[in-house]
C-alpha positions in Angstrom: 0.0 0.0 0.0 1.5 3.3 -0.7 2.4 5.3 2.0 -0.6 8.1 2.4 -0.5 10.6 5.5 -3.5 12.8 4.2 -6.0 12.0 1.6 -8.5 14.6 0.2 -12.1 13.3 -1.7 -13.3 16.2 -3.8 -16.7 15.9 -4.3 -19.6 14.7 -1.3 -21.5 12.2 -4.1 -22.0 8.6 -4.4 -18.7 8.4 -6.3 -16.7 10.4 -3.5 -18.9 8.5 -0.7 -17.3 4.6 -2.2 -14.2 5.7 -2.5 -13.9 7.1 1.3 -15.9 3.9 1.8 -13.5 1.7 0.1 -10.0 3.7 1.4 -11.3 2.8 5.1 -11.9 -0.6 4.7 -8.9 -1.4 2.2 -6.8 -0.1 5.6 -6.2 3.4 4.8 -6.2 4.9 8.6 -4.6 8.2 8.0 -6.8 11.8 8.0 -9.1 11.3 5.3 -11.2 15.0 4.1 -14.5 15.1 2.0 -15.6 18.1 0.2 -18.8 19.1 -1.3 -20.2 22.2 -2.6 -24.1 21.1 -1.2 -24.5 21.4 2.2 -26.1 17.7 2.8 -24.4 14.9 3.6 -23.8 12.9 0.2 -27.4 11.3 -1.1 -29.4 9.1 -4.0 -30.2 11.4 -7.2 -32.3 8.5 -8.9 -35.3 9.3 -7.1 -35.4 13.4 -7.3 -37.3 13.2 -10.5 -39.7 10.4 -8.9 -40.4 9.9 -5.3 -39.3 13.2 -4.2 -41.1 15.2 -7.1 -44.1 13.1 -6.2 -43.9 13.7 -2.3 -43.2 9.6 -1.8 -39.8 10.8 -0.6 -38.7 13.5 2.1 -35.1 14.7 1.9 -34.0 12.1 5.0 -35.5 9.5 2.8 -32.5 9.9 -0.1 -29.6 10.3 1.8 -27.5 7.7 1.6 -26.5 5.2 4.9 -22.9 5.2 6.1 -22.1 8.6 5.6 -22.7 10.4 9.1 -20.6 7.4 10.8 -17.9 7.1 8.6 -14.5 8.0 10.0 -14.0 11.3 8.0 -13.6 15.1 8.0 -16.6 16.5 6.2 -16.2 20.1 4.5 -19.6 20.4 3.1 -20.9 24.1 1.5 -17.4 24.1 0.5 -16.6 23.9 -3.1 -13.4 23.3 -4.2 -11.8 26.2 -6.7 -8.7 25.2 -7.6 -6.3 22.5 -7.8 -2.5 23.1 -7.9 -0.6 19.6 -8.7 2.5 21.3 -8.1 2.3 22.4 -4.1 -0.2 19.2 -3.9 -2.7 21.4 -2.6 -6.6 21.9 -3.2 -8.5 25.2 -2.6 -12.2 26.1 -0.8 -14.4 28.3 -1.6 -13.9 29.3 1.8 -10.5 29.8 1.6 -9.1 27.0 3.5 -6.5 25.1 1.5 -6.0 21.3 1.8 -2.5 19.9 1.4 -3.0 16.2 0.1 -0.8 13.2 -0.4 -3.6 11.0 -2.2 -6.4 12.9 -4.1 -10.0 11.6 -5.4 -11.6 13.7 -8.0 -15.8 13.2 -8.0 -17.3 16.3 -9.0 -19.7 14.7 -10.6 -22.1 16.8 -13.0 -23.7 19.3 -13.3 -27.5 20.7 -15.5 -26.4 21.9 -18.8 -28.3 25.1 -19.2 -30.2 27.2 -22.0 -29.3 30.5 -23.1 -33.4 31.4 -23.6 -33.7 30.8 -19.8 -32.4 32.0 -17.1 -31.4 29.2 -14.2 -31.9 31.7 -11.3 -35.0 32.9 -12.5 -38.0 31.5 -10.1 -40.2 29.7 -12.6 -37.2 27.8 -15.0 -35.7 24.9 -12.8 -33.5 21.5 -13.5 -34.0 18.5 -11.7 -30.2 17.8 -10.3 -29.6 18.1 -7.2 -32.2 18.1 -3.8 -32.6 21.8 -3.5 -33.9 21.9 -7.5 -36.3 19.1 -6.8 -37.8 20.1 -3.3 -38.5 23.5 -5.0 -39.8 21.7 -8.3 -42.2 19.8 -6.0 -43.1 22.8 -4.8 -45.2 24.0 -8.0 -46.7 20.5 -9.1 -50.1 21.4 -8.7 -53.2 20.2 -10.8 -53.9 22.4 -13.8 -50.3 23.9 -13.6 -48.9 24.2 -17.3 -45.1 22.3 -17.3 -42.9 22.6 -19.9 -40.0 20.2 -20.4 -37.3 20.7 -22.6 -35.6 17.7 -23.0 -36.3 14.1 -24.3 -34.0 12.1 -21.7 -34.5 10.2 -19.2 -34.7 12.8 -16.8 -37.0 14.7 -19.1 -39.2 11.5 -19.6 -39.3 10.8 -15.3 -40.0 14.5 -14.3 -43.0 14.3 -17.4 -44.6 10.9 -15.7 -44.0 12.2 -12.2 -46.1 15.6 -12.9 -48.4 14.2 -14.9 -49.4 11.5 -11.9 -49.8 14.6 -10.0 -52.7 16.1 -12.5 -49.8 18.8 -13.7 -50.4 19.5 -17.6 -46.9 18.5 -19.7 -45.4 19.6 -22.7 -42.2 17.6 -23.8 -40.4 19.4 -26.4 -37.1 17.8 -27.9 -35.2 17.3 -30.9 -34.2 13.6 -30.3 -36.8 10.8 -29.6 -37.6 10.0 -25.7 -34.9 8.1 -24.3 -32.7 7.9 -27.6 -29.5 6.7 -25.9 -31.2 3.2 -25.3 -32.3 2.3 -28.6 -35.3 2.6 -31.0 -37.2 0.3 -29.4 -37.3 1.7 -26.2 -38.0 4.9 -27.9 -41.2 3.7 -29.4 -42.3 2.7 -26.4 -41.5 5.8 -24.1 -43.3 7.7 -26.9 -46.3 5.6 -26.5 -46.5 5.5 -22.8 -45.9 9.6 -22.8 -49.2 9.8 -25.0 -51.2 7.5 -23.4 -50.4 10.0 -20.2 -51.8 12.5 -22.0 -48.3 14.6 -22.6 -48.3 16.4 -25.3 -44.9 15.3 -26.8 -43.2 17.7 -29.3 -40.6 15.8 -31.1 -37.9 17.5 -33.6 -38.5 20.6 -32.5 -36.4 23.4 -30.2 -37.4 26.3 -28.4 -37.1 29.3 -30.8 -38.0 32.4 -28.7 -39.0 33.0 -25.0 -41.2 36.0 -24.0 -42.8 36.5 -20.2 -46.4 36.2 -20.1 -48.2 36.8 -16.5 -46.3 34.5 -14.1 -44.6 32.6 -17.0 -43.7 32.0 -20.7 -45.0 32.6 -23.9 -42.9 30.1 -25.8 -42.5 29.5 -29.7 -40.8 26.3 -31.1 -39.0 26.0 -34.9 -42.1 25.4 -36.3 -44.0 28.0 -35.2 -46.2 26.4 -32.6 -46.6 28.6 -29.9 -46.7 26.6 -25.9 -47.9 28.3 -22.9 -46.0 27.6 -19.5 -46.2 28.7 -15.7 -43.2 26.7 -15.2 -40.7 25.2 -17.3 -38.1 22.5 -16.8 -34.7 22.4 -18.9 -33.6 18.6 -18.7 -30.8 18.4 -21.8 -28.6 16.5 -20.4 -25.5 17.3 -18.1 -22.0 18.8 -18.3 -18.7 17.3 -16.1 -18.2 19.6 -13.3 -14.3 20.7 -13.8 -14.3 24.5 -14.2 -12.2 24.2 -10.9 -9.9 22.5 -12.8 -9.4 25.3 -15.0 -5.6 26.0 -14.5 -4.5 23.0 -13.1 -2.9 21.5 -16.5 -5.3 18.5 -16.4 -6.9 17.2 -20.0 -10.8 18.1 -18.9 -12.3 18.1 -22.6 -15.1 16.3 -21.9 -14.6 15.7 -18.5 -10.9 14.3 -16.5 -8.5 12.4 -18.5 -7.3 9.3 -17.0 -5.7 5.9 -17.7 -7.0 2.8 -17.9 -6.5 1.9 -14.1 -8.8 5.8 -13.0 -5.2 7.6 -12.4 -5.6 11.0 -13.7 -3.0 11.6 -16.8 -0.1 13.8 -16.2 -0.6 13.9 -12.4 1.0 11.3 -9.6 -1.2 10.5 -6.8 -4.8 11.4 -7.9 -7.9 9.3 -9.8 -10.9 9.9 -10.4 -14.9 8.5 -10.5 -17.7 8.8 -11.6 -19.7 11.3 -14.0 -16.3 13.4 -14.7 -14.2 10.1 -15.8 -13.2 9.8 -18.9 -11.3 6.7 -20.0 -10.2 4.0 -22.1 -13.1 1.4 -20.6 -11.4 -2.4 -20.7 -14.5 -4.1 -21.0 -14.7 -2.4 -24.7 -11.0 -2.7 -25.6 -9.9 0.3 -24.4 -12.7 2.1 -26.1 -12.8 6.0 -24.2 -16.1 6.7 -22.9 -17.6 8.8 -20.0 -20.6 7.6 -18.2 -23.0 9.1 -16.0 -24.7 6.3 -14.6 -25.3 5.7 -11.1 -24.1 1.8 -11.3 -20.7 3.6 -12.6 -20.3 6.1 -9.9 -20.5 3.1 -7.5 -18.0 0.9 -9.5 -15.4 3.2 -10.0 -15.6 5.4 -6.8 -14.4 1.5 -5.2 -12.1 1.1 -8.0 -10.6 4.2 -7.8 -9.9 4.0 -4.2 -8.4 0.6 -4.4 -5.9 2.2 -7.5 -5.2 4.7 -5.1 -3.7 3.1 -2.7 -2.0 0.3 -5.4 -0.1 3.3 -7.0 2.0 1.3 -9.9 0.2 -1.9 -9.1 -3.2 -0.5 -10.0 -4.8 -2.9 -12.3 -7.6 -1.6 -15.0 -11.3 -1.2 -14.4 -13.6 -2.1 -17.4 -17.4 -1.7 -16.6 -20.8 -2.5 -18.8 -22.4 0.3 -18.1 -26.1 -0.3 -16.7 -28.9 2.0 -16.1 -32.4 2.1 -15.3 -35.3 4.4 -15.3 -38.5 4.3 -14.2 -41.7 6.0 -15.3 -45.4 5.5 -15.7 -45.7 2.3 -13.9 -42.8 0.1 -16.2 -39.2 -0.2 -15.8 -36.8 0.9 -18.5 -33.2 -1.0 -18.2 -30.1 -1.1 -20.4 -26.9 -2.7 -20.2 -23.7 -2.3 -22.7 -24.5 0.1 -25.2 -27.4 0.2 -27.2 -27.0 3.7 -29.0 -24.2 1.6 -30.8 -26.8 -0.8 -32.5 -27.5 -1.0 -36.0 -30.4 -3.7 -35.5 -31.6 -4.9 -32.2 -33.1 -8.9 -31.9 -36.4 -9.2 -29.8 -35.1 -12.6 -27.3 -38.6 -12.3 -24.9 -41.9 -10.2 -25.0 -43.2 -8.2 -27.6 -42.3 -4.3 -28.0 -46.0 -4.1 -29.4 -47.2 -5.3 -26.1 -45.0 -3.2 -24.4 -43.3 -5.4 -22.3 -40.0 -6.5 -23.9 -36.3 -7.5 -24.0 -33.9 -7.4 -27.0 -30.6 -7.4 -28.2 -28.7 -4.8 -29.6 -26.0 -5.5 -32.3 -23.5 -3.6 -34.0 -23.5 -5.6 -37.1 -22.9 -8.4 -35.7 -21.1 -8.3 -32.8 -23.5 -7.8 -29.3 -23.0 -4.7 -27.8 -25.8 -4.4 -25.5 -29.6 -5.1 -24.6 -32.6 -3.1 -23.9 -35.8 -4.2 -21.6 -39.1 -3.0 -20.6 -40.5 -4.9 -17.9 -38.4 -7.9 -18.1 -35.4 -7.8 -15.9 -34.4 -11.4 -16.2 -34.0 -11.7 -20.0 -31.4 -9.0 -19.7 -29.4 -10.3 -16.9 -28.3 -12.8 -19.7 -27.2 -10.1 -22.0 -25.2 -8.3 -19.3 -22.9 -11.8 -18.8 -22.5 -12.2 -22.6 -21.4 -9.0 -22.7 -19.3 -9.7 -19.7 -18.0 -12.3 -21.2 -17.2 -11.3 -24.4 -14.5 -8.8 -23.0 -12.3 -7.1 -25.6 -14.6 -8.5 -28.6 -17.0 -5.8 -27.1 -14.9 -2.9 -29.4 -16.7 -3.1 -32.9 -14.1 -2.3 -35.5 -13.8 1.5 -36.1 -16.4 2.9 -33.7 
């Protein structure tokens, strides 16, 4: 184990929370510090756009076990502004700087925003952290006009949470609901969003933005104008690493590192989670960055454990795997589908609704899709497993 006297974790999430985890019970007993910009203890972001939107959840109910009696020093409302490799030394926003001799990046990410609309302003919100969902809540009434910009899945979750709170929804996006996880799934999203009664806008953008009363007057590319009291931006997220700015680290697209998490051109620091980007062994070395929350989990342990292995590190390959729920059925992935050119329907029928199928690249597997039938694709994930380096399809 390499010899660490003070180890700083850079970001209070689910990532950062595994790797503390994992550097305590891999032996590490030297001063371990967490930072996090929120003020709450690290906690579950899966169920802000369901339970907690639809009051199933409190705030206590999310936050995630372990964290208030594990052996650390928490700096939380403390965001981290700077990183200087050099001195080995991280600064707060508070102005406190933390020498380190073993450092875990896990910023995680944060709500990409719109230019049309303003983030602060008190009727536009994102669904990202606690804070924006307990005030998102907030307005869920019946007869309340919600706009959501954004066909994702957080788009798609926030849409079936308001709508089972009698909220009227407008989805507006240029890509099909859930396009990451296939066409299939994409069908069916679009089906279950109209049998809810949303009224799904697909290939278009938001065009202008005037105020009207207490909210928007807003017209898409085509023309079509859509009233809104309250209006959601969910296009996806960016890596939190404008701390990094300075610090000589490759952040395009989140932090560069190796194969085994260590972060390129620095000794004694790795990374996990949603900022990572690296060449994933499972795929060949094939880079990728993914924002999953089975990936957070993997690599903040993996991380750790490279860490403390310094040159022994060995590399971390993942299938990534992700779930999300709405309007009473379970959406689940595994590998990745958005690589398929044809997918193969094993169980179920995507007429019906309730399906599993493979996804292939040609002809090599690259991942599987499923709605409602968990089993089926727990198959899929070991072939995939299984198939290791064979995972890479030639020139993608």
């Amino acid at each position: 184990m390499t010899e660490l006297q003070q180890v700083v974790v850079v970001g209070a999430s689910l990532a950062g929370l595994r790797a503390a985890e994992t550097l305590r019970r891999l032996g590490y007993a030297g001063r371990l510090v967490v930072v996090g910009d929120e003020t709450h203890l690290p906690y579950d972001r899966p169920p802000l756009s369901k339970e907690v939107l639809r009051g199933d959840h409190t705030a206590a109910d999310v936050m995630l076990s372990g964290a208030d009696e594990l052996d650390v020093e928490w700096r939380l409302g403390s965001p981290a502004v700077a990183l200087d490799p050099t001195r080995r030394v991280v600064s707060l926003g508070t102005g406190e700087q933390l020498p380190y001799d073993g450092l875990v990046l896990a910023t995680g990410s944060g709500a990409r925003t719109l230019p049309l609309f303003d983030p602060e302003a008190p009727h536009v919100h994102a669904v990202r952290t606690l804070p924006d969902a307990l005030r998102l809540k907030e307005v869920l009434r019946p007869g309340t006009r919600l706009l959501i910009v954004g066909c994702g899945f957080v788009g798609i979750e926030t849409a079936s949470s308001a709508r089972s709170l009698g909220v009227e929804v407008t989805v507006v996006g240029l890509d099909e609901p859930v396009a990451p996880a296939g066409r299939l799934a994409s069908a069916q999203a679009t089906r279950l969003l109209v049998d809810a009664g949303v009224d799904l806008r697909v290939g278009q953008t938001v065009e202008t933005v005037e105020p009207a009363g207490s909210g928007y007057r807003v017209t898409l590319t085509d023309g079509s104008v859509v009233g809104a009291d309250h209006v959601v931006v969910a296009v996806g997220s960016v890596p939190n690493v404008g701390w990094l700015a300075g610090s000589g680290l490759d952040v395009q697209n989140g932090v560069e590192c190796d194969a085994a998490l260590r972060v390129v051109g620095i000794e004694g620091v790795v990374a996990a989670g949603d900022i990572v980007r690296w060449p994933n062994a499972a795929y060949g070395g094939m880079p990728m960055r993914v924002e999953h929350w089975s990936n957070a989990v993997e690599q903040g342990v993996a991380a750790a454990a490279s860490l403390l292995a310094g040159a022994d590190a060995v590399p971390f390959g993942s299938v990534p795997s992700f779930w999300s729920d709405h309007f009473g059925i379970r959406l689940q992935s595994v590998g990745l589908p958005r690589l398929a050119t044809r997918f193969e329907v094993v169980e179920g029928d995507p007429e019906d609704g309730v399906f599993c199928a493979e996804a292939y690249a040609d002809d090599i597997l690259v991942g599987g899709v499923a709605y409602g039938m968990p089993r089926p694709l727990v198959r899929i994930r070991m072939s995939l497993v299984r198939a290791g380096v064979a995972l890479a399809p030639a020139g993608r």
